[in-house]
FIRO-88929 format. One record per residue (C-alpha): residue number from 0; residue in three letters; x, y, z. Coordinates in nm, 3 decimals. Example, Ala and Ser with C-alpha at 12.3 -4.5 7.8 and 13.67 -1.06 7.14 Angstrom:
BEGIN
R    k    r       px       py       pz
R    0  ALA    1.230   -0.450    0.780
R    1  SER    1.367   -0.106    0.714
//
This chain:
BEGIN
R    k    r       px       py       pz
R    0  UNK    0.000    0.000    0.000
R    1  UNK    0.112    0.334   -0.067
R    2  UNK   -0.005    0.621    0.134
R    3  UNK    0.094    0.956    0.109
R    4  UNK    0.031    1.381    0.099
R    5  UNK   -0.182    1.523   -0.203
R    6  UNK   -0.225    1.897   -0.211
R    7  UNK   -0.209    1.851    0.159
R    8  UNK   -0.424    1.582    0.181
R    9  UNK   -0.398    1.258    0.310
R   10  UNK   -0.445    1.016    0.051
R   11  UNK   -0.403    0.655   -0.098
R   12  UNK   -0.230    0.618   -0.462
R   13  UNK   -0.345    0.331   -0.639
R   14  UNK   -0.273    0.155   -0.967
R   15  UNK   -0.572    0.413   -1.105
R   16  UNK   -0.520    0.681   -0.945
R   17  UNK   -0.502    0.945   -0.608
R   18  UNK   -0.731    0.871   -0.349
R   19  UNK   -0.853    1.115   -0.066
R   20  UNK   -0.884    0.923    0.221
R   21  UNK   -1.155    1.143    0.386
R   22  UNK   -1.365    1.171    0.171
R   23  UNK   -1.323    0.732    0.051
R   24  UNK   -1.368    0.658    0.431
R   25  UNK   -1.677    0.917    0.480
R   26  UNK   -1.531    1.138    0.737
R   27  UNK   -1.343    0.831    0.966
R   28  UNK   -1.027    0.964    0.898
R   29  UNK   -0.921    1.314    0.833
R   30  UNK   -0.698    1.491    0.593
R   31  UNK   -0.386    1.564    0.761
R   32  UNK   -0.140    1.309    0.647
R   33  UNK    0.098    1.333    0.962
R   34  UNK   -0.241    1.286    1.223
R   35  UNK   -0.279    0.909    1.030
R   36  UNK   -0.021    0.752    1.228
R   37  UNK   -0.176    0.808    1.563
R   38  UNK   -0.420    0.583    1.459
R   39  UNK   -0.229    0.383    1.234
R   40  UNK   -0.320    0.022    1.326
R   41  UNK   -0.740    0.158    1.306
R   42  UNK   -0.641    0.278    0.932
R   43  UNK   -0.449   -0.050    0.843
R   44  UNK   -0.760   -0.218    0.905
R   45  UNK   -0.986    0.024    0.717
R   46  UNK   -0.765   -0.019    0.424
R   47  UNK   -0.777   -0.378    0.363
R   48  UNK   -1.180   -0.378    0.307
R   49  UNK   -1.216   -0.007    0.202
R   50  UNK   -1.340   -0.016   -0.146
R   51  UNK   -1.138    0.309   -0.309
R   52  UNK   -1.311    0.452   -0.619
R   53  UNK   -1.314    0.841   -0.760
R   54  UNK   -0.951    0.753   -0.791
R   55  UNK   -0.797    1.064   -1.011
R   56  UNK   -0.465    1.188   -1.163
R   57  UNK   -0.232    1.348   -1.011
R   58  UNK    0.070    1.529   -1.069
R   59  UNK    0.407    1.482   -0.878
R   60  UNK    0.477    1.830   -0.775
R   61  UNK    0.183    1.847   -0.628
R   62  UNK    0.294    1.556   -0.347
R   63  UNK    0.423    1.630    0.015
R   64  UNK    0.603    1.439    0.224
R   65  UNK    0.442    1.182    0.328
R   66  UNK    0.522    1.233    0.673
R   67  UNK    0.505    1.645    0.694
R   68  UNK    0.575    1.748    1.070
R   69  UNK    0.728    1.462    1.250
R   70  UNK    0.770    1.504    1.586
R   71  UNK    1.113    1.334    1.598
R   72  UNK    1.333    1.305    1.300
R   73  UNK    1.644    1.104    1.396
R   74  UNK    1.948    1.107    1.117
R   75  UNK    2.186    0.850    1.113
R   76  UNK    2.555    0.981    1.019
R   77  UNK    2.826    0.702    0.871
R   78  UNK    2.631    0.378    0.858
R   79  UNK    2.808    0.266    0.514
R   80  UNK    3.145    0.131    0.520
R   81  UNK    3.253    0.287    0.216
R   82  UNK    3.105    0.589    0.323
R   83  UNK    3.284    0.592    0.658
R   84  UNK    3.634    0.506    0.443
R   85  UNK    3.561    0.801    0.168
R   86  UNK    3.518    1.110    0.456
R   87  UNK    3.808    0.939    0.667
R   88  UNK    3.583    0.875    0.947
R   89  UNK    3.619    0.584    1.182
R   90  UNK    3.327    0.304    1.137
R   91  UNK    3.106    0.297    1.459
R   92  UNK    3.121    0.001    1.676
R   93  UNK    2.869    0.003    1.894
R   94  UNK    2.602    0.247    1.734
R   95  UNK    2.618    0.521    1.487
R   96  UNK    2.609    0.837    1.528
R   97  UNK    2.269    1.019    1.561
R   98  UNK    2.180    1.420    1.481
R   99  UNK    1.856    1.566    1.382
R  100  UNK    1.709    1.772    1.069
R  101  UNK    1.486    2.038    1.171
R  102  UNK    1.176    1.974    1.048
R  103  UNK    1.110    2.336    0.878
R  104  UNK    1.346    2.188    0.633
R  105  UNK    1.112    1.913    0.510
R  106  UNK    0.966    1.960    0.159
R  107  UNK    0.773    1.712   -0.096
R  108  UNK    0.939    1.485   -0.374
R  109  UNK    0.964    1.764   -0.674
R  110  UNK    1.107    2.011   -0.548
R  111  UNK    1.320    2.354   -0.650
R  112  UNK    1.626    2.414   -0.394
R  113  UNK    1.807    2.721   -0.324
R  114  UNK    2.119    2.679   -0.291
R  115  UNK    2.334    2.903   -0.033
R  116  UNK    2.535    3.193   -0.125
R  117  UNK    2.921    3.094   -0.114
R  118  UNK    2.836    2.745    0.025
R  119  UNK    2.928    2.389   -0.018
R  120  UNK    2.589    2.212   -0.051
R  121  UNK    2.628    1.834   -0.116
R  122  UNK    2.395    1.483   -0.156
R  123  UNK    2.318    1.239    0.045
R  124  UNK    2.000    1.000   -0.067
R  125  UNK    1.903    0.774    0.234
R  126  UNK    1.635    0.510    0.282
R  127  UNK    1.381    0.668    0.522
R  128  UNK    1.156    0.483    0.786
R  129  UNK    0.860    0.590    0.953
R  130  UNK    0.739    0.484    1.313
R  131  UNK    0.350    0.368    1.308
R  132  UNK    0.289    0.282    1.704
R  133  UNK    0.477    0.393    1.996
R  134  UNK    0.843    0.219    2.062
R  135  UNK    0.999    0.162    2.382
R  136  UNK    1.302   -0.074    2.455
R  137  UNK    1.194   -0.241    2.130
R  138  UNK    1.391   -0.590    1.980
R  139  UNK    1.544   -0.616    1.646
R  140  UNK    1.402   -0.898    1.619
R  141  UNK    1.024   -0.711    1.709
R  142  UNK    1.101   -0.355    1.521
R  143  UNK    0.986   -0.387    1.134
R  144  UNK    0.622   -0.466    1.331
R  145  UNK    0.693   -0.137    1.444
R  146  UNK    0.723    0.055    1.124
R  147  UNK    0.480    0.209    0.901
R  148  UNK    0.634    0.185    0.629
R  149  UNK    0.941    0.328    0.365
R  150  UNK    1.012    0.621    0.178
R  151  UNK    1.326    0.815    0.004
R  152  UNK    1.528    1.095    0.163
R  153  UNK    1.760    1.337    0.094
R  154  UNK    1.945    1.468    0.346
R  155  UNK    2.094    1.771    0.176
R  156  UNK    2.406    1.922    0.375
R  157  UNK    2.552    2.266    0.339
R  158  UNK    2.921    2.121    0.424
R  159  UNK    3.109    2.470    0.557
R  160  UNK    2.838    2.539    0.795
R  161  UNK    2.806    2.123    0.912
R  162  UNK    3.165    2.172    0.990
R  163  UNK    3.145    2.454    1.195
R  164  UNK    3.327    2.411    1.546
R  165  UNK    3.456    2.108    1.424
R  166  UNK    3.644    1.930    1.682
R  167  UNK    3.433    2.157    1.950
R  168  UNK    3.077    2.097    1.837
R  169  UNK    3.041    2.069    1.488
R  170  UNK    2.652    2.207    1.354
R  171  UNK    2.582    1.942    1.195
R  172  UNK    2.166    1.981    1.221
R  173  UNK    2.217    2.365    1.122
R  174  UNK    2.375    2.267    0.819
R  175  UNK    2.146    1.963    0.700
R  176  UNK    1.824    2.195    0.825
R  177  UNK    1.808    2.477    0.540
R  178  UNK    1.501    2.528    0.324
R  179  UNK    1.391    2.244    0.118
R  180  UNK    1.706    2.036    0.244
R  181  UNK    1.510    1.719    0.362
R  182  UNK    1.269    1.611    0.091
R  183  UNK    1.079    1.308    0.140
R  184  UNK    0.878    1.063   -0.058
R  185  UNK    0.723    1.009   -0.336
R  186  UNK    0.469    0.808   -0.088
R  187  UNK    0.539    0.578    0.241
R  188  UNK    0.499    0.231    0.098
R  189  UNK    0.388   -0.041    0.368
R  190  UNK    0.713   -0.263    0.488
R  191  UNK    0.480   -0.597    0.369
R  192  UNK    0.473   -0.453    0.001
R  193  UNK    0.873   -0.583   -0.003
R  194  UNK    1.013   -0.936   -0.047
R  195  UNK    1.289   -0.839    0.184
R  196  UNK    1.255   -0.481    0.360
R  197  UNK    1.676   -0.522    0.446
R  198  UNK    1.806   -0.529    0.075
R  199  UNK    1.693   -0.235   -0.156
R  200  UNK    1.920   -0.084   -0.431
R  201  UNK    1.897    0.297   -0.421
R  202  UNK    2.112    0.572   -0.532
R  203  UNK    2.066    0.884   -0.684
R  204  UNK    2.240    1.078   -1.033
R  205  UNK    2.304    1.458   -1.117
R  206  UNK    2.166    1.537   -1.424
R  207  UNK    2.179    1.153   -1.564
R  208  UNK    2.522    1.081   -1.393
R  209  UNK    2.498    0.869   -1.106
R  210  UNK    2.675    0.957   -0.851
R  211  UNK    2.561    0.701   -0.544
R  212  UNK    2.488    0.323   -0.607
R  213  UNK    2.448    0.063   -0.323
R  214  UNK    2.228   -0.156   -0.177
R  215  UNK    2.042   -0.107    0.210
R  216  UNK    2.198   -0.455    0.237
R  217  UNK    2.486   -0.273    0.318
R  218  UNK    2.421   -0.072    0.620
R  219  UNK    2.656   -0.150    0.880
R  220  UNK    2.337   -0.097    1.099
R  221  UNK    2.002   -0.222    0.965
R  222  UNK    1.650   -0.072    1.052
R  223  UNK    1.552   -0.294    1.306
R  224  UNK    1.908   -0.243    1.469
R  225  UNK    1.870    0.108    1.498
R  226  UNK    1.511    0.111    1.639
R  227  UNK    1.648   -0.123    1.872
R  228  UNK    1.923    0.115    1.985
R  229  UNK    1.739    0.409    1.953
R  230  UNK    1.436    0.256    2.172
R  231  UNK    1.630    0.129    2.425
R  232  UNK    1.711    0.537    2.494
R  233  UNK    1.401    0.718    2.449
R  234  UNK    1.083    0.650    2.350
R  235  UNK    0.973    0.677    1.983
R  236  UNK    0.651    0.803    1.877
R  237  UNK    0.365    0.750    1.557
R  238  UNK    0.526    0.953    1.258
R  239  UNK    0.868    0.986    1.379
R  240  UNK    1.096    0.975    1.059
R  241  UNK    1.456    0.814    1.064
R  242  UNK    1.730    0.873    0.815
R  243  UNK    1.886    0.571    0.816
R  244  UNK    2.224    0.682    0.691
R  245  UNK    2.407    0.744    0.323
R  246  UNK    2.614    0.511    0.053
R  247  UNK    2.916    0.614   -0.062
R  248  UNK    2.993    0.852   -0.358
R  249  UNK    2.888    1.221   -0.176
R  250  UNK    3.076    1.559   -0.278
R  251  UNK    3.296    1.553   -0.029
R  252  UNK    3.409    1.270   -0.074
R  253  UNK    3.514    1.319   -0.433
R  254  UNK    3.891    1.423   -0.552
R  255  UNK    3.827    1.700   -0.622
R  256  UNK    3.512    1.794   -0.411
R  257  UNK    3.216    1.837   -0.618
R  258  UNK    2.939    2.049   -0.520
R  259  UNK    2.555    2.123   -0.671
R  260  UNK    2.512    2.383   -0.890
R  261  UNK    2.265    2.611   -0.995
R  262  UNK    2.053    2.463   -1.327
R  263  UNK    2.137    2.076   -1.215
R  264  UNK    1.876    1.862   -1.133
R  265  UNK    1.957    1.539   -0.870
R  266  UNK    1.727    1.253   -0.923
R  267  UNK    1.739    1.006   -0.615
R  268  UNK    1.596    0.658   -0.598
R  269  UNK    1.516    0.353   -0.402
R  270  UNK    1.362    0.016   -0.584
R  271  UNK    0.983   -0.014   -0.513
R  272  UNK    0.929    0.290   -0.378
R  273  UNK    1.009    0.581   -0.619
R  274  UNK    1.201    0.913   -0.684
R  275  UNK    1.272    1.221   -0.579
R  276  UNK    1.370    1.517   -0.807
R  277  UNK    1.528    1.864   -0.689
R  278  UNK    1.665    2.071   -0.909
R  279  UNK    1.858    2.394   -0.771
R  280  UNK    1.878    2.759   -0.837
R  281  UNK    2.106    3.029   -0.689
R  282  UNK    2.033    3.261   -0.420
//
């Protein structure tokens, strides 16, 4: 099932179509598309009987994020091997390291970016899971019953201000927070819509050159490891979005370092879920 934000709207997308959600369930649920996951379980079961017709077009730039205003977004920094070995960063032990995105920053699937004046803005596509019921000292082996379901992220970082105070107390949410630098989506597809929820290919190309490849195989920590650890801190709650961390191939980890420029257009990906597409502008 994909479920997701039309217009602001909450609403279904189907092999036909958009659905609006209030108006297919008569009123049961409402239209905000972050308020769904407080009653997630109640909507599950709605869903699986609900017949959905009036199903109509829709147009991508027209989509939110599927998970809007989060009241926790947790972002998981060097969870890829090769991604720890490229910015000469040491490969976590015993759990990764964690930061947040402010959620002003979050923006839909097709999006325009603008980027800073004089900075270093780089890519970073990342599979994205959202929390449907409330998470406490949760098991690894327990957590995917746990999650709502998958989407795409970027988590776009302005490097020079991420840096800031390095080796005091380097801003790394200031400079992954700016306008438009989280988009999410297309949709939130339901974890039992994949064969195997651990092993997705994504990446993501600048104008037709692909610049990250990999696999979520790969993560040195896997979804249900990181709920896990993140659980057995604090408690998580119904929409709360994790970042689960970035492949190899980022700017900064080029030679030379390679920034986005104005005009280019960065297409990001993950299999069986969908795209995003930002293309940037200057200030």
């Amino acid at each position: 099932m994909r479920i997701g934000n039309h217009s602001g709207r909450l609403t279904l997308f189907t092999e036909q179509g958009a659905v609006d959600v209030e108006k297919a369930s008569g009123g049961r649920f409402g239209p905000d598309p972050q308020a769904v996951y407080q009653v997630w379980e109640d909507f599950l079961n709605w869903s699986k009987d609900a017949r959905l017709s009036g199903a109509s077009a829709f147009d991508p730039a027209d989509l939110g994020s599927p998970a809007p205003a989060p009241t926790q977004l947790f972002a998981i920094g060097v969870n890829y091997r090769e991604h720890a070995s490229e910015t000469d960063l040491a490969t976590p032990d015993t759990f990764p390291p964690v930061f947040t995105k402010f959620r002003t920053s979050i923006s839909g699937p097709v999006t325009t970016v603008t980027l800073p004046e004089g900075g270093h803005t780089d890519w970073e596509v990342e599979l994205v899971a959202v929390i449907g019921q409330h998470a406490r000292r949760v098991s690894a082996a327990d957590a995917w019953s746990y999650v709502a379901g998958l989407t795409v992220g970027q988590d776009i970082s302005e490097r020079i201000r991420q840096i800031e105070g390095q080796g005091t107390a380097p801003q790394f949410s200031m400079g992954k927070s700016l306008p438009g630098f989280t988009p999410i989506g297309p949709w939130l597809v339901t974890v039992d819509e994949f064969e195997n929820p651990d092993d997705l290919e994504l990446g993501c190309a600048i104008d037709g050159d692909t610049v990250q490849h990999s696999r979520t195989s790969n993560l040195i920590f896997s979804v249900p490891q990181l709920i896990e650890g993140l659980s057995a801190s604090l408690e998580l709650l119904p929409g709360d979005v994790i970042f689960t961390g970035t492949p190899s191939g980022v700017g900064i980890g080029r030679k030379p370092q390679r920034w986005l420029q104005p005009g280019e257009e960065l297409v990001s990906h993950i299999s069986g879920i969908g795209e995003l597409r930002q293309r940037f502008v200057a200030a």
